[in-house]
C-alpha positions in Angstrom: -58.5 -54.3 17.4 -62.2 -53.5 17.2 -64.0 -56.1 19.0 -66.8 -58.2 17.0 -64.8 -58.4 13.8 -63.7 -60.8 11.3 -60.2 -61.1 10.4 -61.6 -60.2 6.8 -63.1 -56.7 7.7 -59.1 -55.8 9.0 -57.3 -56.9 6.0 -56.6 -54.2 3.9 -54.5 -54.5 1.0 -55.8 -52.3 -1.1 -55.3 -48.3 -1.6 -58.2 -48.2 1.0 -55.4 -49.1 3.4 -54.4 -46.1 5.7 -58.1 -44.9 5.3 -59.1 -48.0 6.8 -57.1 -47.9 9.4 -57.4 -44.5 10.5 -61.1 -45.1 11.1 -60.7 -48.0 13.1 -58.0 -46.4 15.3 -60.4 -43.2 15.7 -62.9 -46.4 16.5 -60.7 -47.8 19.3 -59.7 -44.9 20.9 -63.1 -44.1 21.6 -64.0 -47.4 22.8 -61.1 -47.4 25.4 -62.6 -44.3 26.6 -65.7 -45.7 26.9 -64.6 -48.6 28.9 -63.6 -47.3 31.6 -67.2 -45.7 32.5 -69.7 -47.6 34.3 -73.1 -48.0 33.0 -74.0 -44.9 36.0 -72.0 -42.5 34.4 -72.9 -42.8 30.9 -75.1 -40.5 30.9 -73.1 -38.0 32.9 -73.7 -34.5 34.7 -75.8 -31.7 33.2 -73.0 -28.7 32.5 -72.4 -26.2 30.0 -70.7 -27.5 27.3 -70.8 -31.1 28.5 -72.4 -34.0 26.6 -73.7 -37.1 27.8 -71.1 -40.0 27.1 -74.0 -42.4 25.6 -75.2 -39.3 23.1 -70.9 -39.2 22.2 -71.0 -42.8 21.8 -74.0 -43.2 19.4 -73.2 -39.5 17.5 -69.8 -41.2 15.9 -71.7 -44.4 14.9 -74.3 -41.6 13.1 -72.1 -39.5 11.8 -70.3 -42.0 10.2 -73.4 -43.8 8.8 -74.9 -40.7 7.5 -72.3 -39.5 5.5 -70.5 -42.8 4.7 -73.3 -45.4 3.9 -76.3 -42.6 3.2 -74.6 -40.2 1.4 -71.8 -41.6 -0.1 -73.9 -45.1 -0.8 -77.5 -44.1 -0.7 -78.6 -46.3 2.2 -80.9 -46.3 4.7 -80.4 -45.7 8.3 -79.4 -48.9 10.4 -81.1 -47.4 13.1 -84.8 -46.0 12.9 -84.9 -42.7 15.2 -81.3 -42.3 15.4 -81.6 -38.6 13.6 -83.8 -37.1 16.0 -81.1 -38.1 18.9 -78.1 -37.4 16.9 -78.5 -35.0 14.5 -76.4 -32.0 16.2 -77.6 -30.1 13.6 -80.7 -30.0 13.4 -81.2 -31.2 17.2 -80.8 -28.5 20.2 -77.6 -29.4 22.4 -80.4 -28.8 25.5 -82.1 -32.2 24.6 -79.2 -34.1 24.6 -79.9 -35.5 28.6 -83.5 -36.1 28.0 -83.6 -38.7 24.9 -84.8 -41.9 25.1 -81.8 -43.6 24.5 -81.0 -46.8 22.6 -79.1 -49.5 26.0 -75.3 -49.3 26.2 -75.3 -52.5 24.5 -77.3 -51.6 21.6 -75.8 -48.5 20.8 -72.4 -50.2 20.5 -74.0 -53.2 18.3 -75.0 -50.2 16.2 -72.2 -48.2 15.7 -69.8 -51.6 15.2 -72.2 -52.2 12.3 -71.5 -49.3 11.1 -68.0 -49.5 10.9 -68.5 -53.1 9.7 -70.1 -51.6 6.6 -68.3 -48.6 6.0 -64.8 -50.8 5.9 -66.4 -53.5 3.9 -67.7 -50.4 1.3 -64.2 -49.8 -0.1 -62.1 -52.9 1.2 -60.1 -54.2 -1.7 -60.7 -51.5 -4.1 -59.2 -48.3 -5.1 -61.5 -45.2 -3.1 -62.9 -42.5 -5.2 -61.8 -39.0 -4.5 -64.9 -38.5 -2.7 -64.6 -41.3 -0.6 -61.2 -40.1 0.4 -62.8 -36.7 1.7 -65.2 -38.5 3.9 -63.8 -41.6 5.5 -60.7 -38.8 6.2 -63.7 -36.3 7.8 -65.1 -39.3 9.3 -62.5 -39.9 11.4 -61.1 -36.6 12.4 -64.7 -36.2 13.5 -64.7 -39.0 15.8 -60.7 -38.1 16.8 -62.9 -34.9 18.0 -65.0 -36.4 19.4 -62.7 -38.7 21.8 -61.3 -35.1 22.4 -64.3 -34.2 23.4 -64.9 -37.5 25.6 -62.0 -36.6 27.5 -62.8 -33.1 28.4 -66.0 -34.7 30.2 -64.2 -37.2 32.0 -61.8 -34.8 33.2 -64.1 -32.5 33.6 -66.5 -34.8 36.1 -63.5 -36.4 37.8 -64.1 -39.7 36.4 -61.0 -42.1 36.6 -58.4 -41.9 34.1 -58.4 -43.4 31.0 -56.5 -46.6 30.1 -55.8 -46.9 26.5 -53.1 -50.0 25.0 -51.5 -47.0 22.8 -49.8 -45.8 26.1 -45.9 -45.6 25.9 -44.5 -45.3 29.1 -41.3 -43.9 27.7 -43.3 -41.2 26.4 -45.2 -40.6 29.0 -41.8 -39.6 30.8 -39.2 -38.1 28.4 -35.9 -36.8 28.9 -35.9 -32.8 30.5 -33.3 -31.2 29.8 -32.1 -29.2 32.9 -30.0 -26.4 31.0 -32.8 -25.2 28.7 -34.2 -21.3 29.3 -37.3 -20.1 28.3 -36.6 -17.7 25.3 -38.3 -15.6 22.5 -37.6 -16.3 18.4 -37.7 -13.9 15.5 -40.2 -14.2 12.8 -39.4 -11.7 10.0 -43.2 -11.5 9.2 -43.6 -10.2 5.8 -46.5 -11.4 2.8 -48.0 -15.0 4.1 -50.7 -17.1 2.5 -52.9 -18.0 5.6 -55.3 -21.3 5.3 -55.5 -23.8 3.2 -53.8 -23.9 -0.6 -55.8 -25.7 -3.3 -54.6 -29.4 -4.0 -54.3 -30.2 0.1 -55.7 -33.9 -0.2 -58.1 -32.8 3.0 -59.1 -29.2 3.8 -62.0 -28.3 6.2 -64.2 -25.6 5.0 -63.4 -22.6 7.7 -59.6 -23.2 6.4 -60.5 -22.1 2.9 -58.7 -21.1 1.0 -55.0 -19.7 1.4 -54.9 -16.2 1.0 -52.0 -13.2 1.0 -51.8 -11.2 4.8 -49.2 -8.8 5.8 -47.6 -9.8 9.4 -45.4 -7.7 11.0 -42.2 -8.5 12.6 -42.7 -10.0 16.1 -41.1 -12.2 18.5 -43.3 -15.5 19.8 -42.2 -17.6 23.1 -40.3 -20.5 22.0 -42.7 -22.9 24.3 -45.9 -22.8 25.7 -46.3 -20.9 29.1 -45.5 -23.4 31.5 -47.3 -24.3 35.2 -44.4 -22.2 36.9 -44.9 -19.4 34.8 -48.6 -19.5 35.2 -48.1 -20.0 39.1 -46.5 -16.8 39.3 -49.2 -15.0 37.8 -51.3 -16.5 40.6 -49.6 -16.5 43.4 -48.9 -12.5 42.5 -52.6 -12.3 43.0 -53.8 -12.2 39.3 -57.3 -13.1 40.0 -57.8 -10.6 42.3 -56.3 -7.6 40.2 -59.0 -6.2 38.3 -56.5 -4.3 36.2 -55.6 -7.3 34.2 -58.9 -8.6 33.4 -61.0 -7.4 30.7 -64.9 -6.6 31.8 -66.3 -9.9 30.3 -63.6 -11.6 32.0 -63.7 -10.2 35.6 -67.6 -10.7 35.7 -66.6 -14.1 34.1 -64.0 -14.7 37.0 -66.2 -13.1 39.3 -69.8 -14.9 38.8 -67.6 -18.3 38.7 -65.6 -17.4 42.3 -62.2 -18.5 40.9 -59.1 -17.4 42.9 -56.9 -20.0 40.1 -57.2 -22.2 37.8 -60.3 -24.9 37.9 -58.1 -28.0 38.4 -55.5 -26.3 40.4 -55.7 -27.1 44.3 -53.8 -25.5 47.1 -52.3 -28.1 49.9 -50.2 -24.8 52.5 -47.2 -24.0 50.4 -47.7 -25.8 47.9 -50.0 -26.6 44.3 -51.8 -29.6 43.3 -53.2 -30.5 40.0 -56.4 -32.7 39.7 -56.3 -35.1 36.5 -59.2 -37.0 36.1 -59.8 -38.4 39.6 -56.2 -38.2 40.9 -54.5 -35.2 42.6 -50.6 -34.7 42.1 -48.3 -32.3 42.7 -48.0 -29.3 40.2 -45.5 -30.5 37.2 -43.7 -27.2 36.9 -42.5 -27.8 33.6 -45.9 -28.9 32.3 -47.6 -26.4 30.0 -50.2 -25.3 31.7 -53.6 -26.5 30.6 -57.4 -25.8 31.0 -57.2 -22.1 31.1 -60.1 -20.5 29.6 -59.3 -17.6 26.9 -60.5 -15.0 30.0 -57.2 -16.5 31.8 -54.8 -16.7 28.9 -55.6 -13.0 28.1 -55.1 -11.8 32.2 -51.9 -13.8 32.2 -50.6 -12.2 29.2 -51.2 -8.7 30.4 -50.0 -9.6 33.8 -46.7 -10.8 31.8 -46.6 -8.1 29.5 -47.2 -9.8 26.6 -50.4 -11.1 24.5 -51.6 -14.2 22.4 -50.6 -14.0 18.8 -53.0 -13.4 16.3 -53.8 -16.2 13.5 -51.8 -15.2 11.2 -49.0 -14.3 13.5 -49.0 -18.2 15.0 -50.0 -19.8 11.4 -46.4 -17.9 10.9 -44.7 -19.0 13.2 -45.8 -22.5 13.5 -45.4 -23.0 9.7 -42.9 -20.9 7.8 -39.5 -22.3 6.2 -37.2 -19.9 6.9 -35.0 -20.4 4.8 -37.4 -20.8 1.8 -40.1 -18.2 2.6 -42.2 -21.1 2.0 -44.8 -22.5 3.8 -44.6 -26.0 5.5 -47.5 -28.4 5.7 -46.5 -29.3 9.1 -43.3 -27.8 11.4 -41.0 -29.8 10.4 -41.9 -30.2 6.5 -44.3 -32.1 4.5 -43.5 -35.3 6.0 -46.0 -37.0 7.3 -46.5 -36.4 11.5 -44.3 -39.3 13.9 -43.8 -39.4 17.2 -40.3 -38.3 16.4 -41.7 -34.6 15.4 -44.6 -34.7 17.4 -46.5 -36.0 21.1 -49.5 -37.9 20.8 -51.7 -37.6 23.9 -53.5 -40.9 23.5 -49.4 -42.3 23.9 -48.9 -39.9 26.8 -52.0 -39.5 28.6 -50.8 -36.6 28.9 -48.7 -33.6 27.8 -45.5 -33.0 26.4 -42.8 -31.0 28.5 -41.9 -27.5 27.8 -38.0 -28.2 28.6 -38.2 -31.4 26.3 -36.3 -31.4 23.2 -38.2 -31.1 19.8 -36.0 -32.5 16.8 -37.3 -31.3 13.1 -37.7 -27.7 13.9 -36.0 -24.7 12.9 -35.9 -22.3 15.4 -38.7 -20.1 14.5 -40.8 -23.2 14.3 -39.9 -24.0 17.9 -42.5 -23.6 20.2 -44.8 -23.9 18.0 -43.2 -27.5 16.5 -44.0 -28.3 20.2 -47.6 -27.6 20.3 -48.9 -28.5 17.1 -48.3 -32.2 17.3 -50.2 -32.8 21.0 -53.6 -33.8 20.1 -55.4 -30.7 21.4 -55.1 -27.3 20.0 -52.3 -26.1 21.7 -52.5 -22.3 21.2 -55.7 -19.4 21.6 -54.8 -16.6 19.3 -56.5 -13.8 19.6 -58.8 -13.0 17.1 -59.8 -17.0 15.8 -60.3 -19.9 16.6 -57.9 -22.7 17.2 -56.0 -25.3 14.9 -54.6 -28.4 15.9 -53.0 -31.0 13.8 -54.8 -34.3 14.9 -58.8 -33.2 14.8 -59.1 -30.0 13.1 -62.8 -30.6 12.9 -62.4 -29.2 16.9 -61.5 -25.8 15.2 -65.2 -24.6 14.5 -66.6 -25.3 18.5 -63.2 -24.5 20.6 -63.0 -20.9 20.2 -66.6 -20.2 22.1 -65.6 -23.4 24.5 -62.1 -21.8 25.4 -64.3 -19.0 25.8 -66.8 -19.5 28.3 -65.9 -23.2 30.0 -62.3 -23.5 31.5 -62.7 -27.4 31.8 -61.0 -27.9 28.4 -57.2 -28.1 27.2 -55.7 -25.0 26.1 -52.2 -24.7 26.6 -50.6 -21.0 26.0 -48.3 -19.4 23.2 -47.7 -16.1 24.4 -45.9 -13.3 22.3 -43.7 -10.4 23.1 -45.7 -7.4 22.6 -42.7 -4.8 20.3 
């Protein structure tokens, strides 16, 4: 529950119901990030590509405001000043350590009032359609944004965060020992890629659907794993400059990397660091925070390469049996954790060797990485696509890029 409210700004027994609710979940996931910084390390490390946490904290409350209670309702800002701190538009990303910002305390008076409004703007009524588009874009942006939150506490080493949507049996599922790594078929043929008219929320970089040719091609049925990415290092990938494009192997070079940014050697053996804690390497694990420079070494090291958009928007979304395309997967059913793993359940990621129910074969692997709240996949000419905040789409692709501190876990395909 978001702390500070009334029973009456959570009852919601109107149409406005699952928009209403959506926001405040987006709401309390961020807070339970939040929590477990100290007031020291709010304003974090300077770093490419980082962000202080106290600038993340106050941009949701803004974003929401502005286009919530100012544009949809014509008001004026709760907060003088707050657009010349929070306006990533119009504000360089370089300022962002050296504002004067509003205390800890006041910045999370002012975004609860916010939310306080914005709930109470449509509570009991029926939304227009236009309040549908941004209360949904309100909180896929602040989804990203606890994305984002995340990545810096990883990134820092900061300690793991505790949030009550944890599921322990999730967490830990079921492996199953006989499964094989394996490719699947996808016939290719005519596809309409991006967004078809009458989708009830479409970003604009997914419009619209249009008709591509895609070849026939065979995609792995699961993301590249930690053991798969192991070999590739201990057969000295980051030393061979044969597998690394020129932007990559000054990349590599200028950074000193030898493996991957969380990985740490103990003698014989791999360790992962996750947020503060180091752990053995989960071999079964996709492997995650490899930059695109990485992914696209691996794959040549393996023989194989990423899969274009089309080829993964293919793969992760076409019936079979149909020839149509699927919203999701497994259908046009709405996601569950029974089709899909939610990392803010996990605190984690899902296992390659898990089973995925819902998924035709040729939906497989990518069933499996669609439904973990990061973008699971780096194809190779666009940026990526992920089910739970595709408002990440437009900033990942130069992030992959150029800072290895964020998720990305691998789809490679067989190269025919």
């Amino acid at each position: 529950m978001v702390r500070g409210y009334t029973s009456r700004g959570l009852i919601m027994r109107t149409a406005a119901e699952d928009l209403l609710r959506t926001l405040v979940d987006a709401r309390n996931v961020e807070l339970e990030l939040l929590d477990g910084l100290a007031d020291s390390q709010m304003l974090g490390e300077k770093g490419h590509f980082l962000e202080p946490p106290i600038w993340e904290m106050g941009h949701v409350g803004w974003f929401q405001e502005y286009w919530l209670l100012r544009h949809l309702g014509g008001a004026q800002t709760i907060l003088p000043g707050s657009d010349a701190i929070y306006d990533s538009f119009n504000v360089s990303y370089r300022l962002r350590w050296d504002h004067s910002y509003p205390s800890r305390r006041e910045s999370l008076k002012y975004i609860s009032e916010v939310l306080e409004r914005s709930i109470g703007r449509i509570d009991g009524r029926q939304p227009t359609d236009a309040e549908r588009y941004f209360y949904t874009l309100a909180a896929l942006h602040e989804h990203m944004h606890a994305e984002n939150l995340t990545l810096i506490q990883q990134t820092l080493g900061y300690p793991q965060p505790r949030l009550s949507s944890f599921d322990n049996a999730a967490a830990n599922p079921p492996v199953d020992g006989a499964y094989q790594p394996h490719d699947v078929e996808v016939p290719g043929g005519t596809f309409m890629l991006g967004a078809a008219h009458g989708e009830p929320f479409v970003f604009d970089n997914e419009k619209w659907a249009h008709p591509v040719v895609v070849k026939p091609f065979r995609i792995a049925s699961t993301p590249v794993t930690n053991s798969q990415f192991q070999a590739f290092v201990d057969d000295g990938g980051y030393g061979r400059r044969e597998l690394w494009g020129a932007r990559g192997w000054d990349w590599r070079r200028r950074a000193g990397l030898t493996h991957l940014l969380f990985w740490v050697r103990d003698g014989a053996r791999w360790l992962e660091r996750s947020f503060d804690q180091l752990a053995a390497l989960r071999p079964w694990h996709p492997v995650a925070c490899v930059s695109w420079y990485e992914a696209e070494a691996f794959c040549k090291w393996a023989r194989r390469r990423l899969p274009t958009e089309a080829e993964w928007e293919m793969a992760a979304s076409l019936d079979p049996t149909t020839g149509q395309k699927r919203r999701f997967p497994w259908g046009d059913g709405p996601p569950t954790r029974e089709f899909l793993y939610v990392e803010d359940c996990t605190e984690g990621i899902a296992l390659a060797a898990e089973s995925l129910e819902g998924s035709d074969p040729i939906n497989l692997g990518a069933g499996r990485v669609a439904g973990e709240a990061e973008p699971g996949w780096l194809p190779s000419n666009t940026a990526p696509w992920s089910v739970r905040s595709p408002w990440a789409s437009w900033m990942l692709l130069w992030l992959r890029r150029h800072f290895p501190g964020g998720k990305l876990r691998m789809l490679a395909t067989r190269v025919s």
